[in-house]
N, C-alpha and C positions, 0 to 999 in steps of 0.2 A: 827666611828669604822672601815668601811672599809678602811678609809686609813691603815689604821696599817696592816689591813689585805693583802693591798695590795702591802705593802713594803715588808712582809714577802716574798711573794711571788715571786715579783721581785727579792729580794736577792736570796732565792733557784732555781727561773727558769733559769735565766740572770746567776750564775755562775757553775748551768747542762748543760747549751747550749755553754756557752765557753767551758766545755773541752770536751762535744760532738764535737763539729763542728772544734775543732783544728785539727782534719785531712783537712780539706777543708780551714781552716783561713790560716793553714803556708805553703801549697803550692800557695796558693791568692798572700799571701806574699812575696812570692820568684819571683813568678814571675812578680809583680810590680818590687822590689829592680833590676829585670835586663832586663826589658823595660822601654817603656817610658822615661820620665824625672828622671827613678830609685830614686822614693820616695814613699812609702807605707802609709801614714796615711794624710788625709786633716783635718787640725783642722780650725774649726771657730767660733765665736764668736756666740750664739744665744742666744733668750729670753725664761728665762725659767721661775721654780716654783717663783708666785709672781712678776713676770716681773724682777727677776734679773739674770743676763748674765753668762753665762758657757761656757764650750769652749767643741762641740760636734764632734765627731771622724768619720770618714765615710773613707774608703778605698779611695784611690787616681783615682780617673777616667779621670779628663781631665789635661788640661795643670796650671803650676802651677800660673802662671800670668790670668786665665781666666778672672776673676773678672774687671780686668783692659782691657781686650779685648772686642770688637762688642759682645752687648749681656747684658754683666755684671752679675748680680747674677742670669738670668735668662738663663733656657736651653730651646730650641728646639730640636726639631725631626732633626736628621740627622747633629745636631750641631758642626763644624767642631773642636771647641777646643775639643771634645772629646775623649780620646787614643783611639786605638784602641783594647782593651784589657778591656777597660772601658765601652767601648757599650756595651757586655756582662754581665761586672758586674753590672750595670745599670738597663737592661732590666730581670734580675734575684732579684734583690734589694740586692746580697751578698757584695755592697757596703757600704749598712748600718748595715751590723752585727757589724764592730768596736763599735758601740754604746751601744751593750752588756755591755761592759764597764762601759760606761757612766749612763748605769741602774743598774750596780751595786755600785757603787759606789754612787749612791743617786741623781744623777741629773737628771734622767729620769726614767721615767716608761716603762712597756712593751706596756700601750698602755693609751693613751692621745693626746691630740691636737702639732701636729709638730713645735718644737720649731723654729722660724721664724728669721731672720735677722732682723735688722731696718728698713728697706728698705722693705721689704712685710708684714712687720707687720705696717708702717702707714696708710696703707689704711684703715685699720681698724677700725669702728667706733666706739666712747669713750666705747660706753657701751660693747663690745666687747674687747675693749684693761685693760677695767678694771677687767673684771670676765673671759676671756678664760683661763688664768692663776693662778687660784685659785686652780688647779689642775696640778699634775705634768705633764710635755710635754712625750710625746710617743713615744717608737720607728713606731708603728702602732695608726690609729685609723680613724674615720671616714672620716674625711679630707682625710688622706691617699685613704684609702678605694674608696670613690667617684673619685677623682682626682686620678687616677694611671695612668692614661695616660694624664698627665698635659702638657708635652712638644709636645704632638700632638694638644694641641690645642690652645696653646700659637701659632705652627708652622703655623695654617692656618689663624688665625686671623693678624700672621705678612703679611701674604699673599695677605690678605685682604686689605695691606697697612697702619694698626695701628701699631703702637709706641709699641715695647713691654713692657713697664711701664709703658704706658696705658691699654694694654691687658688686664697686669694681675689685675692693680687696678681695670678695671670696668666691668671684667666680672670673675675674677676666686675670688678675694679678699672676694667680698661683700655674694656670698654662703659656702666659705669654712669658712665666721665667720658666718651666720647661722648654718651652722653645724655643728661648735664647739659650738654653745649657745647649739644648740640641746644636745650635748652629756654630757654638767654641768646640763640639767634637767634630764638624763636618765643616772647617775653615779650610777654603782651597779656591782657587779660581772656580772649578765648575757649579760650584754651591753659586758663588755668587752672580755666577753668567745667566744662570736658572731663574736666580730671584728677580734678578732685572727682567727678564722675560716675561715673568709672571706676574711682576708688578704691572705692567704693561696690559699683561693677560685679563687680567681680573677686573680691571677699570671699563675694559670692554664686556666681558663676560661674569658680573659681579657676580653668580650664582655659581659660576665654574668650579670644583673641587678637583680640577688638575692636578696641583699640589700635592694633592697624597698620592697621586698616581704615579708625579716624577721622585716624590721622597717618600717610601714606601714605609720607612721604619721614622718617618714623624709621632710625637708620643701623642698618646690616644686621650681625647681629650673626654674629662668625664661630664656623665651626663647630668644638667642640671635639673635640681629638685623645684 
């Protein structure tokens, strides 16, 4: 039953928030269209409701060949493919409002587990690749929440001299799919009234561990070597 409830929702929040926020989307816009590589929307391939593939919208932030560049699907701190126009939008998340869109029109939720590439989603163990998507993907949600500063810590373990596709499979991969199992046992409106809050919360207070205060039984993430 709460799905439905939560489509409703989606459709009414996801199309208040586009024409609220179109004063701030079409100057974004404009000024992508006349910097950088003057191109305004990055569409890519992701995994979404069910494990089947959508194509998700996010503002344009780095260079358009990145993927094919040192690095690949992964970003670091201080990432040099990045515009410079795009570290802003970035470090503010008004990168990912285009997915507005993408939540109304039925392929995403306002908040669910972050729909993945093929490429960070096989690290994933079966039982995680078979139920994290039972559930539609998210422009927010706990994943998010936890990891919001995912490119600082990708940055120091490449530091460290690991492989960043090692990095991310053997230390960010194996908790951010505990904490999507966590969030298919804890699906109900107040999980996700929480997470919006605290997506909110963190962007102001990036250092805040709230979080574990309002989810007390979050799984305990191990300490890396």
């Amino acid at each position: 039953m709460y799905k439905f409830v939560k489509r409703f929702f989606d459709i009414v929040l996801s199309g208040i928030a586009i024409i609220l926020l179109s004063p701030l989307l079409v100057p974004v816009m404009i000024i992508l269209k006349c910097t950088g590589e003057h191109y305004i929307f990055y569409g890519q391939d992701r995994i979404g409701y069910k494990n089947k593939h959508f194509k998700i919208l996010k503002f344009a932030t780095m260079l358009l060949n990145s993927p094919n560049m040192k690095g690949g699907l992964h970003t670091t701190h201080n990432d040099p493919r990045v515009l410079p126009f795009g570290k802003f939008l970035r470090k503010t998340k008004i990168n990912e409002l285009p997915q507005l869109f993408n939540i109304f029109l039925g392929d995403m939720s306002i908040v669910g587990p972050r729909p993945l590439v093929n490429k960070t989603f096989a690290p994933y163990s079966d039982e995680v690749k078979a139920t994290i998507y039972n559930v539609k993907p998210g422009l927010t949600g706990i994943g998010s929440v936890v990891f919001r500063d995912e490119e600082t810590l990708l940055t120091e373990l490449v530091a460290k001299g690991m492989n960043i596709d090692e990095a991310y499979a053997k230390h960010v991969s194996p908790y951010k799919g505990a904490l999507e199992m966590w969030y298919q046992q804890h699906y109900n409106i107040w999980t996700d009234c929480w997470l919006i809050f605290l997506t909110a919360w963190v962007i102001v207070f990036p250092k805040s561990n709230l979080m574990n205060k309002i989810f007390k039984d979050l799984p305990k993430r191990e300490v890396e070597a």
